[in-house]
N, C-alpha and C positions, 0 to 999 in steps of 0.2 A: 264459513258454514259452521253451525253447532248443532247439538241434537239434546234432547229430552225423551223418555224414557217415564212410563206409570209401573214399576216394578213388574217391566214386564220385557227386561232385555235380551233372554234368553229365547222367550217367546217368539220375537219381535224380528228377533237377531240383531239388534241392536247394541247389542253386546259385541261385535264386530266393530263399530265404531267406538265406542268407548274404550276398547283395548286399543287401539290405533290412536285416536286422538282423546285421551283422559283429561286433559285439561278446556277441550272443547266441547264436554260431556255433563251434562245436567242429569240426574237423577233426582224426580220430582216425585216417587211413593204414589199409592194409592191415591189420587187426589188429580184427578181427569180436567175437572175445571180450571186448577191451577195448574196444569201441565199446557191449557191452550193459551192460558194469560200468561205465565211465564213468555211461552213464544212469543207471543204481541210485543211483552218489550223487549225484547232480543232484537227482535226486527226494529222498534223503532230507537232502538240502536244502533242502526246501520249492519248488526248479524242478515245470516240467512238460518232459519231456523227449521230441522225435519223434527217435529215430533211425532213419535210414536205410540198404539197400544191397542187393544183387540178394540174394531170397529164396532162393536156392540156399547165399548166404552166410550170410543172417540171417534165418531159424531155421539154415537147413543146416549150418554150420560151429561155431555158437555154441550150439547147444539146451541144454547143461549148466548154461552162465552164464548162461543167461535161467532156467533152472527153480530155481538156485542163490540169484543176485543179486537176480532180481527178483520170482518167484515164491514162492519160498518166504518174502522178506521183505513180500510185496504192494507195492511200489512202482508210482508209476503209470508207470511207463515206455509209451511206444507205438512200438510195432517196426512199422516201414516193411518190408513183403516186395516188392518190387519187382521186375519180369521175372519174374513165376511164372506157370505154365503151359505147354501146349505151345508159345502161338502166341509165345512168343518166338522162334520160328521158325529162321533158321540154325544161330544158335551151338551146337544140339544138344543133346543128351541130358546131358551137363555141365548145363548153365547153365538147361534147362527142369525148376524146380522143381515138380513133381507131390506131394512126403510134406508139404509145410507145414499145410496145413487138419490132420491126422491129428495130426501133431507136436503142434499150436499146443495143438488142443483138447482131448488128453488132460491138460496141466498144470494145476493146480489153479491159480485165482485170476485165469486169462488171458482175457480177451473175445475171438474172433475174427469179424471183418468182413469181409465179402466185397461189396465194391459192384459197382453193374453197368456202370457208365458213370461219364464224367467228374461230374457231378450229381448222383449220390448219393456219389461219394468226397470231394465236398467235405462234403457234410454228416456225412457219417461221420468226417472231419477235427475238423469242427469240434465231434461229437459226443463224439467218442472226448477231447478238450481238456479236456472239460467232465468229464467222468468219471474214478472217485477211484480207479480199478483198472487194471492192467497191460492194456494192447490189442494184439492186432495185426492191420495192415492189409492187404492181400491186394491190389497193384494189378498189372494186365498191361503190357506193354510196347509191345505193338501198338497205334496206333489204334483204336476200336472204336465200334461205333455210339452215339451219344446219346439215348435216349429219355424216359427217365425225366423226370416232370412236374419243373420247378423248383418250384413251390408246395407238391408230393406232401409229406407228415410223411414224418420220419425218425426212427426210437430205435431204440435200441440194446436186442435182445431181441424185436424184431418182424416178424417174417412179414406179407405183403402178398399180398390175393389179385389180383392185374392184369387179370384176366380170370374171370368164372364161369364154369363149367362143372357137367357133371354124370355122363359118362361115365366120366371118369378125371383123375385129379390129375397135370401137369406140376408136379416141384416141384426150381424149380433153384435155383442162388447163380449169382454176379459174371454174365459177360457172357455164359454161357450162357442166362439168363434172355431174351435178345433173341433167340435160337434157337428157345427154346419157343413164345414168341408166333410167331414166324414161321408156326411149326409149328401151333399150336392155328388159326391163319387157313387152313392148307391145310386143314389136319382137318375145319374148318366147312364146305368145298363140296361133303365128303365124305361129311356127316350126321355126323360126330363131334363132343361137346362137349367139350371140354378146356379144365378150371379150370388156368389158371396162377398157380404159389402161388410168389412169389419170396422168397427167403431169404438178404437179407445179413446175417442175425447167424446166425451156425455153431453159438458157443456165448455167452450160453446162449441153448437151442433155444425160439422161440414153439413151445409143446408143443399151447395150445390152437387157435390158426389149423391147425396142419399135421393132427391127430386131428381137427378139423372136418371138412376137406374130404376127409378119406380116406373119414373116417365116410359123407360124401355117395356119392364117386363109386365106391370099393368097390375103384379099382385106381390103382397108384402109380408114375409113373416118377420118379426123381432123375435129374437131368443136373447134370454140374459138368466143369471142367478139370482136375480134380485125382486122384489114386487115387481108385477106390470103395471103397476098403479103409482105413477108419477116418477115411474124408471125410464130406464132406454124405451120400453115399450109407448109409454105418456108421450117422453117427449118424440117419439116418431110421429106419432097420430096428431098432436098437436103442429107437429109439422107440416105434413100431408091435409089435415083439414083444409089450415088458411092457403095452401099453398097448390095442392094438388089433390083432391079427394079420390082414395086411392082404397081397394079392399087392402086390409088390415088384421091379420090374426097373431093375437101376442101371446109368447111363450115365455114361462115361466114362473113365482110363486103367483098364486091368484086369491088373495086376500084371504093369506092362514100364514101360520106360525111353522117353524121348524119342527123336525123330531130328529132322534136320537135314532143313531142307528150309522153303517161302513159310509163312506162318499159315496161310493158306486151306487148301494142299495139304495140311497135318496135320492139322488139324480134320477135313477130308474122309477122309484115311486113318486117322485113329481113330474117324470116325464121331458126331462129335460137330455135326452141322448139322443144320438142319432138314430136311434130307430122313431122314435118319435118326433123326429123333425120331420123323417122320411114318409113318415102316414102321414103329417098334416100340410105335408107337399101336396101328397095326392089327392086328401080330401079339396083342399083349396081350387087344386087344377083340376081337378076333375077327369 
């Protein structure tokens, strides 16, 4: 395994590996495009290659030489997206990556990941290591809560139901998944049952967990940090069309830009908390 780094190892934490294995440690400077070609030939050197740098830059700047260098030849390269989503909070509409899920997973041959907490990104780490294809990793910049069981399985392709339910399917990715529950506990003193179905692999999609539980509860929310527009939210409904035509309501960015401003305060003014999971419960079920 080696790593690469766009002058961004403090950031990144990357800097962690580099002080551990310095001789296994590229530092590639400002310069995103050659930070994903670099990888390509690491890998087609027989390496495993993680590089890293803020997800606005890596997919955002470089998407041509990932689908060029690494996708089209399948190398296993693993693309670290790091500070995406809104709650990157200040730095603004710049720097908070919302098109990555959409980017990543329309390229042929790319796994994308979306963990929820520190505890399943490491296993997703350590998963994505093991695996002979191009990844990429989805992590936030904010603190965020820790839940997820350390013992819980991890693979790559798998949907996890957190919670049963029977009314309606919560079906989120990364650290929205800690909203949903929040929410499926309000719902319950409500008389609402809401199955939470968490989903850090994007692509490819657990097709049969998610058409199970739609199958069950008959109604759908996606929640994600990301666009619903060719995010988790796309490829659900694109799921559900061919497969099961199912109501449908997708949560969160809905074709607009970031702003600047705390994590909390954004989450709250795009509506991405459990209180507003918990209204568009009850709008849906009525």
């Amino acid at each position: 395994m080696v790593a690469a780094c766009a002058d961004l190892t403090d950031s990144t934490q990357m800097s962690l590996f580099k002080e551990a294995f310095p001789a296994r440690y590229v530092e590639i400077g400002i310069a995103e495009q050659n930070l994903v070609t670099v990888g390509s030939g690491l890998a087609a050197q027989g390496k495993i290659p993680f590089v890293s740098s803020y997800a606005a830059f890596s997919p955002g700047r470089n998407w041509e030489q990932i689908r060029t260098t690494i996708c089209l030849n399948d190398r296993p390269v693993k693309i670290v997206g790091s500070h995406a989503g809104i709650s990157v909070g200040p730095d603004g509409a710049t720097h908070q990556m919302l098109e990555d899920i959409a980017l990543m997973r329309v390229l042929p041959n790319m796994l994308v990941v979306v963990p929820a907490d520190s505890v399943e990104a490491e296993k997703a780490t350590l998963a994505l290591a093991k695996d002979s294809r191009p990844g990429y990793l989805r992590l936030a910049r904010e603190a965020t809560p820790v839940f997820m069981n350390t013992e819980a399985p991890f693979e790559i392709g798998k949907a996890y139901i957190l919670r049963q339910g029977s009314h309606i399917s919560l079906v989120s990715t990364g650290t929205m998944t800690y909203q949903a529950l929040v929410a499926a506990e309000k719902l319950a003193k409500d008389g609402i049952d809401a199955e939470v179905v968490h989903v850090p692999t994007i692509k490819p999609l657990d097709s049969a967990t998610i058409l199970s539980s739609a199958q069950k509860t008959k109604k759908v929310i996606t929640i994600e940090e990301a666009q619903i527009n060719g995010g988790l939210g796309g490829a659900i409904c694109e799921l559900l069309a061919e497969h099961l035509p199912t109501p449908v309501k997708r949560m969160g960015i809905v074709d607009r830009f970031g702003e600047s401003g705390s994590p909390d305060e954004l989450l709250e003014h795009f509506g991405l908390t459990a209180k507003h999971i918990t209204f568009a419960v009850h709008q849906m079920v009525g």
